[in-house]
DOKEBA-549178 format. One record per residue (C-alpha): residue in three letters; chain; x, y, z. Coordinates in pm, whole numbers, plus 50000, padded with zeros to 5 digits. Last residue first. Example, Ala and Ser with C-alpha at 12.3 -4.5 7.8 and 13.67 -1.06 7.14 Angstrom:
<sites>
[SER,A,[51367,49894,50714]]
[ALA,A,[51230,49550,50780]]
</sites>
This chain:
<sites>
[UNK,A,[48118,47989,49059]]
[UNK,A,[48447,48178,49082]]
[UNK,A,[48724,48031,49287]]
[UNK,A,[48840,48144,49611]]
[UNK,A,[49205,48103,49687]]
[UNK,A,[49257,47977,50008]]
[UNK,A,[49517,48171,50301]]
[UNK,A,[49635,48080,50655]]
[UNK,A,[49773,48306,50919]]
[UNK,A,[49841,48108,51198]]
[UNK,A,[50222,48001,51130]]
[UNK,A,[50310,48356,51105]]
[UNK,A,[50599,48472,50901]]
[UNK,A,[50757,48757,51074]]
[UNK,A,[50750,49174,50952]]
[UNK,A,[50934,49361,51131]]
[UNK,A,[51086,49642,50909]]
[UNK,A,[51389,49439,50776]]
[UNK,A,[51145,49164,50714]]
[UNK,A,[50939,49377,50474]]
[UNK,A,[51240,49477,50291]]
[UNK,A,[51413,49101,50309]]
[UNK,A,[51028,49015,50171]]
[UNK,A,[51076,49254,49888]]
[UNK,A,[51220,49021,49565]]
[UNK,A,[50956,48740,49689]]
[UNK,A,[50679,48947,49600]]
[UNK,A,[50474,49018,49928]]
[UNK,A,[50109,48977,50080]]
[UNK,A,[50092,49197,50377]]
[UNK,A,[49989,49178,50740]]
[UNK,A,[49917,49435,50964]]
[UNK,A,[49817,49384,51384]]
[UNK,A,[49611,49504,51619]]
[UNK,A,[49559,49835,51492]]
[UNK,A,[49568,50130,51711]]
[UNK,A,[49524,50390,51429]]
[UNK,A,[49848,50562,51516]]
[UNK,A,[50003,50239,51527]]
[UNK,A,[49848,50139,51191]]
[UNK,A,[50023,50498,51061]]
[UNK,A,[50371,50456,51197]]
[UNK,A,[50276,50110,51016]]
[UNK,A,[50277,50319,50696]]
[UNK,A,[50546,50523,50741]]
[UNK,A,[50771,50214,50818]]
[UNK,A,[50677,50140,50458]]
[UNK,A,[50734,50406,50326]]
[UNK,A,[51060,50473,50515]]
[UNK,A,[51175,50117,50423]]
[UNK,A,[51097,50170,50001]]
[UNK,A,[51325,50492,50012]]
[UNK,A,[51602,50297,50133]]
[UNK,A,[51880,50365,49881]]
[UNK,A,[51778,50096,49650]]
[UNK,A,[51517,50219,49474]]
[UNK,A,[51420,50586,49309]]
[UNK,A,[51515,50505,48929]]
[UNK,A,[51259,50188,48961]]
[UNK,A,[50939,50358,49050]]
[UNK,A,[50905,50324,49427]]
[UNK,A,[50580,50044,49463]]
[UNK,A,[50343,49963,49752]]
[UNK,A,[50058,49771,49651]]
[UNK,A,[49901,49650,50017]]
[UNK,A,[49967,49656,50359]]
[UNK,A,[49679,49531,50546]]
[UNK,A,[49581,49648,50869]]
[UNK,A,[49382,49559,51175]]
[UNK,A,[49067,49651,51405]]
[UNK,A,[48918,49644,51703]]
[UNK,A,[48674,49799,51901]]
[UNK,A,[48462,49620,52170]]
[UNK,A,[48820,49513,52289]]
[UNK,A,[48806,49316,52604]]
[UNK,A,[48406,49217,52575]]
[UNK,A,[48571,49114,52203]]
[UNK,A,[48476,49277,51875]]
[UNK,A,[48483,49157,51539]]
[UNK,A,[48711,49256,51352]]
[UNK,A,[48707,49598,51172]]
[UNK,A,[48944,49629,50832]]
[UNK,A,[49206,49906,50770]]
[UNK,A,[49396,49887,50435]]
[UNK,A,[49702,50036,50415]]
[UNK,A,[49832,50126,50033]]
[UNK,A,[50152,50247,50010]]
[UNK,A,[50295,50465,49696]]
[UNK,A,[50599,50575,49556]]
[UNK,A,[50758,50838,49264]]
[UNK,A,[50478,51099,49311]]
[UNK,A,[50662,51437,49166]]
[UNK,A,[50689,51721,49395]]
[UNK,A,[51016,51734,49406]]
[UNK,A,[51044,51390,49494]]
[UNK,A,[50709,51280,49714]]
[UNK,A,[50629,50954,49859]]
[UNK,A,[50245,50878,49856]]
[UNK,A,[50070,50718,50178]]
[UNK,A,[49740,50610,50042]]
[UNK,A,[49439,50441,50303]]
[UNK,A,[49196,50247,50243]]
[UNK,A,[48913,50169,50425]]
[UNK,A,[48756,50501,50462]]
[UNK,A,[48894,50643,50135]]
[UNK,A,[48737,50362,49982]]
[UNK,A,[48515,50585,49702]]
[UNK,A,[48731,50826,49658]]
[UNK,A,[49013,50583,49576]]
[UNK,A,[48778,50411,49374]]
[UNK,A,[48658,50739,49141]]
[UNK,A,[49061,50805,49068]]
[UNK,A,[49118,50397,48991]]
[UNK,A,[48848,50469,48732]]
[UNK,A,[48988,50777,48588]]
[UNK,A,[49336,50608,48578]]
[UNK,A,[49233,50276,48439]]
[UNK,A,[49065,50441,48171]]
[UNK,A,[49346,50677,48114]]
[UNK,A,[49571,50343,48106]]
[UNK,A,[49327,50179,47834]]
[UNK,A,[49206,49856,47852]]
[UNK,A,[49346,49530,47995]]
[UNK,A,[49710,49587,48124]]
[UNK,A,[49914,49273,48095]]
[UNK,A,[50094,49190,48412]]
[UNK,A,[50474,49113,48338]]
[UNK,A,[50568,49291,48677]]
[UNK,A,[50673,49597,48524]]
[UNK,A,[50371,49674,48349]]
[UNK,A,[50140,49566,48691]]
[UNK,A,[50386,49804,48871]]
[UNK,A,[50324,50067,48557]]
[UNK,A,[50024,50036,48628]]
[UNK,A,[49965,50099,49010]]
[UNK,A,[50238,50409,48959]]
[UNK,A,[49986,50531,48720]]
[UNK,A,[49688,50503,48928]]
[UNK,A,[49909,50697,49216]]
[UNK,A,[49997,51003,48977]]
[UNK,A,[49591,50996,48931]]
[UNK,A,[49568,51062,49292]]
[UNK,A,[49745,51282,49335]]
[UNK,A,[49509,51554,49317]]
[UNK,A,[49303,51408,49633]]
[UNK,A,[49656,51418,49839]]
[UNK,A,[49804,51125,49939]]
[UNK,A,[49939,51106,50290]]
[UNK,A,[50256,51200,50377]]
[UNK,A,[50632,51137,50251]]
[UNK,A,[50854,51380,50148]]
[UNK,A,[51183,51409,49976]]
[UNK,A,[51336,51681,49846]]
[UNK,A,[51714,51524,49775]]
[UNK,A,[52010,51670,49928]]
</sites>
């Protein structure tokens, strides 16, 4: 049996995480500008720096980071019905390749919304590849015919 864990990110994991962020960019066909221990000290600084907003759920082999969730809380506006609300974004979650297929993605991402129910969040969303929308849909996730998106362009 396998040593699995999954739980929040720890502050000294959080470099693991960086790297997991590029090699998904890597993997992906992204070309990396810079250096990766660039990338990985500044990644290290944001994390700290967003750990309200954002945050890491890390999946654990052995006590090696092979997986990562991002949620991203953000306030709405309130209502006289809800003077506090808020919802969720999924975002950048990636099991290096040798650890897929044998449902390790699902429980990360179930852990995650585990989490926005925790929270009380009104509702998460994510922004999927095409390859893990059957993951995404296995866990609940619905199109939505009233979310709308627009890219912004730069002035």
């Amino acid at each position: 049996m396998e040593n699995i864990e999954i739980r929040p990110a720890r502050s000294g994991e959080l470099a693991a995480v960086a790297a997991l962020r590029w090699d998904w960019l890597v993997e992906n066909g992204g070309e990396a500008v810079g250096e990766r221990e660039e990338f990985v000290e500044h990644f290290v600084g944001w994390a700290g720096e967003n750990a309200g907003s954002h945050r890491c759920t890390v999946l654990v082999r052995d006590d090696v980071v092979i997986g990562m969730a991002w949620l991203v809380v953000v306030r709405r506006v309130p209502t006289p019905q809800a003077p506090r609300r808020a919802s969720g974004d999924v975002q950048c979650v990636y099991v290096a390749p040798e650890a897929r297929d044998g449902g390790l993605g699902a429980q990360l991402i179930q852990a995650v919304l585990d989490q926005a129910g925790e929270l009380g969040l009104e509702r998460v969303t994510v922004h999927s590849t095409s390859r893990a929308i059957p993951a995404y849909a296995r866990c609940g996730f619905q199109e939505s015919p009233r979310l709308l998106q627009t890219r912004v362009t730069s002035a």
